[in-house]
TIVO-2410 file (N, C-alpha, C; in nm, 3 decimals):
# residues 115
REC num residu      c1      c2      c3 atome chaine
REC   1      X   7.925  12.295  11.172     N      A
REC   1      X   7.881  12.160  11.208    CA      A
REC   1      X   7.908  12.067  11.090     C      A
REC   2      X   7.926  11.970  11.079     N      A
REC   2      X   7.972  11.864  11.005    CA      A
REC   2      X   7.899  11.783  10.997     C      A
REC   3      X   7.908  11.769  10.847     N      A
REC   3      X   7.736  11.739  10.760    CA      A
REC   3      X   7.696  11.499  10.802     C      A
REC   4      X   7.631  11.466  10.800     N      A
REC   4      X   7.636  11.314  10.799    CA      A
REC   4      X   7.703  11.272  10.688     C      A
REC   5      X   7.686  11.293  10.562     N      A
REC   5      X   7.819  11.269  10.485    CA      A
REC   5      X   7.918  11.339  10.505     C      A
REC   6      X   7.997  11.381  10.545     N      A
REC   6      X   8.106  11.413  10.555    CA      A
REC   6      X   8.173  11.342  10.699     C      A
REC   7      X   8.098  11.336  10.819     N      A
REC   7      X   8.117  11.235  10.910    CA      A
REC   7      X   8.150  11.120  10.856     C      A
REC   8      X   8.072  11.060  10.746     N      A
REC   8      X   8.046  10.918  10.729    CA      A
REC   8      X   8.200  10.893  10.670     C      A
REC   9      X   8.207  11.014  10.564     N      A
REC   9      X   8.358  11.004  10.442    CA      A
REC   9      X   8.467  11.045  10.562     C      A
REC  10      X   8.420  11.063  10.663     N      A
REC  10      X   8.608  11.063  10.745    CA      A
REC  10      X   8.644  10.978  10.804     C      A
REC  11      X   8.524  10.906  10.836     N      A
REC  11      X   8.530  10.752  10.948    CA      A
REC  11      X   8.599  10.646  10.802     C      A
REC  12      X   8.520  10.669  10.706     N      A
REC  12      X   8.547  10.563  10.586    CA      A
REC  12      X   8.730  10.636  10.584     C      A
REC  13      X   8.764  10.742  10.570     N      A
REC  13      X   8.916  10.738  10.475    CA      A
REC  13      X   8.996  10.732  10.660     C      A
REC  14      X   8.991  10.722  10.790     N      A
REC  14      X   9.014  10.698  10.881    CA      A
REC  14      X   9.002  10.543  10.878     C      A
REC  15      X   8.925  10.443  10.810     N      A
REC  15      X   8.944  10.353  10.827    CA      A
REC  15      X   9.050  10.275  10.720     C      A
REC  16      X   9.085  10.398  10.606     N      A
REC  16      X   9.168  10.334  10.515    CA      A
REC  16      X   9.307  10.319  10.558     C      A
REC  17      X   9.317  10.464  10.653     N      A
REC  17      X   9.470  10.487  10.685    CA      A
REC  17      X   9.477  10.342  10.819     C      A
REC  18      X   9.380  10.325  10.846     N      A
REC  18      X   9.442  10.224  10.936    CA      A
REC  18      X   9.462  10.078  10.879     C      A
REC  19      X   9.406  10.067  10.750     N      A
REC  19      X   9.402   9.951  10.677    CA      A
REC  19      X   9.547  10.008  10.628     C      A
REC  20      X   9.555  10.062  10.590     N      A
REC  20      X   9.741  10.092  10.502    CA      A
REC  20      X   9.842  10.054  10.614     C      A
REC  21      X   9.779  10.103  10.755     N      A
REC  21      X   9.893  10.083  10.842    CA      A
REC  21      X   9.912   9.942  10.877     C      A
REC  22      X   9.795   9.832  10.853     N      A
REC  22      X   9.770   9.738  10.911    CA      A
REC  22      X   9.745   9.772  11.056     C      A
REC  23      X   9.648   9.847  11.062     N      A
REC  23      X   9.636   9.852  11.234    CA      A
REC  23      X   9.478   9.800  11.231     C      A
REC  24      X   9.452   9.680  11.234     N      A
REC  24      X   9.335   9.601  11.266    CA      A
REC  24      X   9.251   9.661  11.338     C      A
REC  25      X   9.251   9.677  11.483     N      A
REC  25      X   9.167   9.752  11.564    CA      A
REC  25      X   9.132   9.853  11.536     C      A
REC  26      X   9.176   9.944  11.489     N      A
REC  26      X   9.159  10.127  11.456    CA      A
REC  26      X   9.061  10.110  11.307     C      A
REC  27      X   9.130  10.025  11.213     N      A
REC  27      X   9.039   9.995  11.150    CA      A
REC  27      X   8.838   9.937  11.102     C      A
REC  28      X   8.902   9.848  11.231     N      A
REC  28      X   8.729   9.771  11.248    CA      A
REC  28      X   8.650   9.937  11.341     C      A
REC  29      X   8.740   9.959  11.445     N      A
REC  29      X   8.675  10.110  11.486    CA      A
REC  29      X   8.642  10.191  11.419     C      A
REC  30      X   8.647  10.248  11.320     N      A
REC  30      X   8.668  10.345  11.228    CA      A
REC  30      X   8.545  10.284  11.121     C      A
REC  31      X   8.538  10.159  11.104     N      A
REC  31      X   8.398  10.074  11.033    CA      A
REC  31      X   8.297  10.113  11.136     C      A
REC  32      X   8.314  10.059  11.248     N      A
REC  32      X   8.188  10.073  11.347    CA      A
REC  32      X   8.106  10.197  11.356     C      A
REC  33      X   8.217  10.301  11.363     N      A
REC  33      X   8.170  10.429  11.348    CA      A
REC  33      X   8.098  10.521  11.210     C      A
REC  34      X   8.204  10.444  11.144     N      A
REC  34      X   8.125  10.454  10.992    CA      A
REC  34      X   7.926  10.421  10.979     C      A
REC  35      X   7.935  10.293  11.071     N      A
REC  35      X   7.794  10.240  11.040    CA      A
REC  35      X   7.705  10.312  11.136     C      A
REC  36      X   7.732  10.317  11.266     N      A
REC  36      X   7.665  10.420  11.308    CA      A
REC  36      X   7.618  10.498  11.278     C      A
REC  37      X   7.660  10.585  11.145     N      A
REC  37      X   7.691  10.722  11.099    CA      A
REC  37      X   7.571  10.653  11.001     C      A
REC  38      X   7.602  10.547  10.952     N      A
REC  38      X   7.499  10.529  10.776    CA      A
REC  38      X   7.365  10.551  10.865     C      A
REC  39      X   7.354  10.469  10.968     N      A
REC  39      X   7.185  10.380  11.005    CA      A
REC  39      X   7.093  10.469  10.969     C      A
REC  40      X   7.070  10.603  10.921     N      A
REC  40      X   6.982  10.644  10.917    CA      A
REC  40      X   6.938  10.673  10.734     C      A
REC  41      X   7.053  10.650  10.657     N      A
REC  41      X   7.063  10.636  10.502    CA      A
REC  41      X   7.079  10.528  10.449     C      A
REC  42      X   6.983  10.450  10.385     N      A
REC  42      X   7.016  10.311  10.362    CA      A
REC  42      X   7.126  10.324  10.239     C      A
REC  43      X   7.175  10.389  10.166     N      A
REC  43      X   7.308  10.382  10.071    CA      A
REC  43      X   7.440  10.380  10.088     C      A
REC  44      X   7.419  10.453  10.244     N      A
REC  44      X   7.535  10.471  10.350    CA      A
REC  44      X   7.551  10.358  10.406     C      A
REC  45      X   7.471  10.273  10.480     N      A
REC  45      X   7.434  10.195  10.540    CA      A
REC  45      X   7.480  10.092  10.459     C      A
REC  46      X   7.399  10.012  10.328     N      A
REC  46      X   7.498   9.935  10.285    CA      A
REC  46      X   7.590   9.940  10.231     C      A
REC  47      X   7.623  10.089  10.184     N      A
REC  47      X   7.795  10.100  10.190    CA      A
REC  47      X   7.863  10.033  10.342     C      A
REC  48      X   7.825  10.051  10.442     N      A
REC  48      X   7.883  10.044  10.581    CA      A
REC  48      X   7.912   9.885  10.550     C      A
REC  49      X   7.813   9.835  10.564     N      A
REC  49      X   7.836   9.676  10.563    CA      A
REC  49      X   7.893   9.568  10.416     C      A
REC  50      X   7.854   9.661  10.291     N      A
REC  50      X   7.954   9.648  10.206    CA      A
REC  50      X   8.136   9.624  10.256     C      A
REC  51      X   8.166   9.731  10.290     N      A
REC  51      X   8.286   9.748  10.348    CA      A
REC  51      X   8.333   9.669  10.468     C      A
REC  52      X   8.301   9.638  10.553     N      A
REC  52      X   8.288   9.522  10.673    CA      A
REC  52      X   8.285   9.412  10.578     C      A
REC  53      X   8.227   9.405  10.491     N      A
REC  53      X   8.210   9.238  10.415    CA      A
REC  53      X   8.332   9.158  10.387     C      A
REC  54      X   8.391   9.348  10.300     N      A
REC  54      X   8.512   9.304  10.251    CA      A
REC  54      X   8.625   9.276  10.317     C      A
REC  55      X   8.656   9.355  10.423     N      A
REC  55      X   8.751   9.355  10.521    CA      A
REC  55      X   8.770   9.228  10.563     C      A
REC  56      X   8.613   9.207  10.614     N      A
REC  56      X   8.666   9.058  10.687    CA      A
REC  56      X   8.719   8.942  10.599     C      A
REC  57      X   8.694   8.964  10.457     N      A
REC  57      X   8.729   8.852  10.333    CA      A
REC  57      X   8.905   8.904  10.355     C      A
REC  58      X   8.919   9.017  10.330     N      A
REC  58      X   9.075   9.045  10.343    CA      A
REC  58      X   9.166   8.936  10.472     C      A
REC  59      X   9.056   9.016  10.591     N      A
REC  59      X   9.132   8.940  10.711    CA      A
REC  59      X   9.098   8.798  10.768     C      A
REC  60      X   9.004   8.722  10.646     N      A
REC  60      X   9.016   8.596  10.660    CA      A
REC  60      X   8.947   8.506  10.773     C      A
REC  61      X   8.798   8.652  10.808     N      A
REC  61      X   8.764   8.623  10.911    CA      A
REC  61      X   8.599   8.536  10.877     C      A
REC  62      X   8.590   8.464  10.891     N      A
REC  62      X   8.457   8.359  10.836    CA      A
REC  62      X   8.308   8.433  10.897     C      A
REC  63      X   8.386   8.409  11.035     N      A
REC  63      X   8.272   8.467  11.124    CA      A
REC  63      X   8.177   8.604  11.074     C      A
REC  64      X   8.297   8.669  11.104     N      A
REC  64      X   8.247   8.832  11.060    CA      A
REC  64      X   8.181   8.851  10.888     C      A
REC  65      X   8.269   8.769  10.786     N      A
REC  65      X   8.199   8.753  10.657    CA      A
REC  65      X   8.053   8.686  10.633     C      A
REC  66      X   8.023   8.579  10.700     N      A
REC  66      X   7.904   8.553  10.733    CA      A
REC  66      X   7.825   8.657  10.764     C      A
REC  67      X   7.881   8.697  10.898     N      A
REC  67      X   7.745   8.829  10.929    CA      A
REC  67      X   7.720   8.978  10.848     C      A
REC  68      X   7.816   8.977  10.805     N      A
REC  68      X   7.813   9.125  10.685    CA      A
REC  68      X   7.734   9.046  10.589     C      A
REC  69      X   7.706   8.897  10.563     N      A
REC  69      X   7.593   8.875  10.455    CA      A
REC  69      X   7.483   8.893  10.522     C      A
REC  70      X   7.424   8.870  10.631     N      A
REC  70      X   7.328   8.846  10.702    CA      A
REC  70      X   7.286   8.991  10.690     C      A
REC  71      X   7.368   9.024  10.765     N      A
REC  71      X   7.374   9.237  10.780    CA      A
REC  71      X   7.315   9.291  10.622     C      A
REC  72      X   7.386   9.223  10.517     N      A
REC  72      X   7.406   9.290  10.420    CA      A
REC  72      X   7.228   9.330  10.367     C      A
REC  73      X   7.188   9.185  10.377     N      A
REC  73      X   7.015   9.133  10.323    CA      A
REC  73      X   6.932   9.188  10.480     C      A
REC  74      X   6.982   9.216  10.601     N      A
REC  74      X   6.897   9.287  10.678    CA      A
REC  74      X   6.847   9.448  10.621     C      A
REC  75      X   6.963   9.454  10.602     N      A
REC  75      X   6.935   9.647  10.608    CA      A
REC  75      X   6.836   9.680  10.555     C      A
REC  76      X   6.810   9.658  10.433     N      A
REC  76      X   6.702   9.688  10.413    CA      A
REC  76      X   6.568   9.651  10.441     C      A
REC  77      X   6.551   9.582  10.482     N      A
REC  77      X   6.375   9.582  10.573    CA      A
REC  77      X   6.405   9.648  10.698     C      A
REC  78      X   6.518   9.628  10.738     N      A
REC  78      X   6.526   9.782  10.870    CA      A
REC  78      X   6.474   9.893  10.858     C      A
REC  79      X   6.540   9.984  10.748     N      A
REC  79      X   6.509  10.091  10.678    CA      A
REC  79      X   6.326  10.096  10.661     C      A
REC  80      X   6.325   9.957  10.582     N      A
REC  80      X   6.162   9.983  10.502    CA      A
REC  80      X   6.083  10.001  10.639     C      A
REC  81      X   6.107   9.901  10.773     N      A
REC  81      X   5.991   9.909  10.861    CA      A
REC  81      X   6.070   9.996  10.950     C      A
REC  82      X   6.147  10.068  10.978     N      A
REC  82      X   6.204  10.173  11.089    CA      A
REC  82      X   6.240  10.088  11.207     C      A
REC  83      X   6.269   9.971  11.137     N      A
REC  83      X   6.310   9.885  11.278    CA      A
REC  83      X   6.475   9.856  11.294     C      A
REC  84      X   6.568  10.014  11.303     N      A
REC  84      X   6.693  10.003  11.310    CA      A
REC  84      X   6.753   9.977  11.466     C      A
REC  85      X   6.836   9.944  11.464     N      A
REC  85      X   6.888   9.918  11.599    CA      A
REC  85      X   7.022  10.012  11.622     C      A
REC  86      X   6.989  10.157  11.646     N      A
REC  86      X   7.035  10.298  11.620    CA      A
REC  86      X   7.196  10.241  11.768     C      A
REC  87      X   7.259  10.280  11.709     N      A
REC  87      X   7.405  10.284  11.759    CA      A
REC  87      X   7.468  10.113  11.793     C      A
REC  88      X   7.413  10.030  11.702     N      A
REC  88      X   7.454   9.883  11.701    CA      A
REC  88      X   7.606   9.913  11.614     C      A
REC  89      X   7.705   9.857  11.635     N      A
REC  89      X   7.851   9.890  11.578    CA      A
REC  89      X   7.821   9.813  11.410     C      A
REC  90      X   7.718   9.726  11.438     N      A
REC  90      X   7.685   9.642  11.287    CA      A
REC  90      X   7.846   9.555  11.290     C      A
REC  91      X   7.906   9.478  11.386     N      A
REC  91      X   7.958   9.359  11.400    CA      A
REC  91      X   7.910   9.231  11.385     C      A
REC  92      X   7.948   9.172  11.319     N      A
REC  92      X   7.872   8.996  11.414    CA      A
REC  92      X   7.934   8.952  11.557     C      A
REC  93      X   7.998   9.026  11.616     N      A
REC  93      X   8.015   8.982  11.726    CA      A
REC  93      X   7.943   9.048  11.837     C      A
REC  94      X   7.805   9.135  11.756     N      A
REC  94      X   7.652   9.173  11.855    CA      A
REC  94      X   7.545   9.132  11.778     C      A
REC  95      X   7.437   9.107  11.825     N      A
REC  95      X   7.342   9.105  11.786    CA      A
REC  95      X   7.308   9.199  11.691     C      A
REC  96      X   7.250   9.175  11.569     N      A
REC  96      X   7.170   9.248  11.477    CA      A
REC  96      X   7.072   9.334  11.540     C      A
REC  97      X   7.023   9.311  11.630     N      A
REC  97      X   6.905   9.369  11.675    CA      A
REC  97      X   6.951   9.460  11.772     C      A
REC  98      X   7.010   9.478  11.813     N      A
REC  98      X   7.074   9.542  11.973    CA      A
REC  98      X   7.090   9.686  11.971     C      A
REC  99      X   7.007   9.766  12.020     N      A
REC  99      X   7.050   9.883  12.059    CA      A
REC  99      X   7.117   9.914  12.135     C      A
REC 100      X   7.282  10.001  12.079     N      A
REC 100      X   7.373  10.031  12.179    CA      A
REC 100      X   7.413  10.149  12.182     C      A
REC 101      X   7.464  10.238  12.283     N      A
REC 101      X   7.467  10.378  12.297    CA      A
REC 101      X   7.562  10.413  12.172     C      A
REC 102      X   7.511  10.520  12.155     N      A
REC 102      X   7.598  10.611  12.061    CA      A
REC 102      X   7.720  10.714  12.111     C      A
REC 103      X   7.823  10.692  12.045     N      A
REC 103      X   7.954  10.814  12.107    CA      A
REC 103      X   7.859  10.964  12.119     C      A
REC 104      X   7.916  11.033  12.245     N      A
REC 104      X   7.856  11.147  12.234    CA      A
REC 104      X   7.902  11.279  12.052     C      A
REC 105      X   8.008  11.246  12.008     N      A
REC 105      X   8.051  11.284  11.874    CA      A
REC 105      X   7.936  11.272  11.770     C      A
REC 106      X   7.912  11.124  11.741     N      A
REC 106      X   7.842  11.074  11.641    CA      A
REC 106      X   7.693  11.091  11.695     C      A
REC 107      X   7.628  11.163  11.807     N      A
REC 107      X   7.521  11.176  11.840    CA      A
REC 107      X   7.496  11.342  11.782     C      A
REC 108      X   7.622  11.436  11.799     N      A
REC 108      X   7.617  11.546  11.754    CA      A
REC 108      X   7.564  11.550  11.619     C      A
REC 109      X   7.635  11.450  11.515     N      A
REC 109      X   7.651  11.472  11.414    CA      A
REC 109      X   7.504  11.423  11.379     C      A
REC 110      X   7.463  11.328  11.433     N      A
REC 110      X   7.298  11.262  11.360    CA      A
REC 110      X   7.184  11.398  11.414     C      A
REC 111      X   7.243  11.397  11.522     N      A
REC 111      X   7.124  11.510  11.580    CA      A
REC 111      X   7.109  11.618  11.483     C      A
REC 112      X   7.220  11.696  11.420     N      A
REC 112      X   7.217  11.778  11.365    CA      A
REC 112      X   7.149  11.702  11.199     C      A
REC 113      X   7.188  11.589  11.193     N      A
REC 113      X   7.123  11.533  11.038    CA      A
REC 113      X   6.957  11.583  11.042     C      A
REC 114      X   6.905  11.540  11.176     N      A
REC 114      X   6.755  11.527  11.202    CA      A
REC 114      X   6.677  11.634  11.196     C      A
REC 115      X   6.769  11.784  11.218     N      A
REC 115      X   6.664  11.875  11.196    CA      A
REC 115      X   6.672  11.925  11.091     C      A
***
């Protein structure tokens, strides 16, 4: 079984190869999944949105850089009060708050974090 860090470090170097390729989409996918993977480690976690911050500064995207600040100063009172919003992609183009299903993959992998 395959540990939550090690999930987390394949989504992260899966999101590099798609940044090398310039493949935009595979990339922001490969973030989303990444953050999924942190929500339950806040070091992971703002690594997750660390990385989203930057991307979107790369790709020049205002929108999305805005909300990786917003994201950035949320996470942690998420963490402190357990008020995460467990399978949110951590985009600005959802709500901060929004609980959204989790891939059946990345459900394996947390489930197994939990026991």
């Amino acid at each position: 079984m395959t540990s939550l860090a090690e999930a987390f470090a394949q989504e992260m170097a899966n999101y590099r190869a798609a940044r090398r390729m310039l493949d935009k989409v595979a990339a922001w996918r490969a973030l989303e999944r990444a953050h999924i993977l942190s929500q339950p480690v806040l070091t992971l976690h703002l690594k997750a949105h660390l990385e989203m911050l930057k991307y979107a500064f790369v790709t020049r995207d205002a929108r999305e850089f805005l909300g990786q600040m917003t994201r950035l100063a949320l996470a942690p009172f998420g963490s402190l009060t357990g008020r995460i919003p467990y399978g949110n992609t951590g985009r600005a183009n959802v709500s901060a708050f929004q609980v959204m299903p989790i891939p059946d993959d990345l459900r394996a992998v947390l489930s197994s974090a939990d026991s």
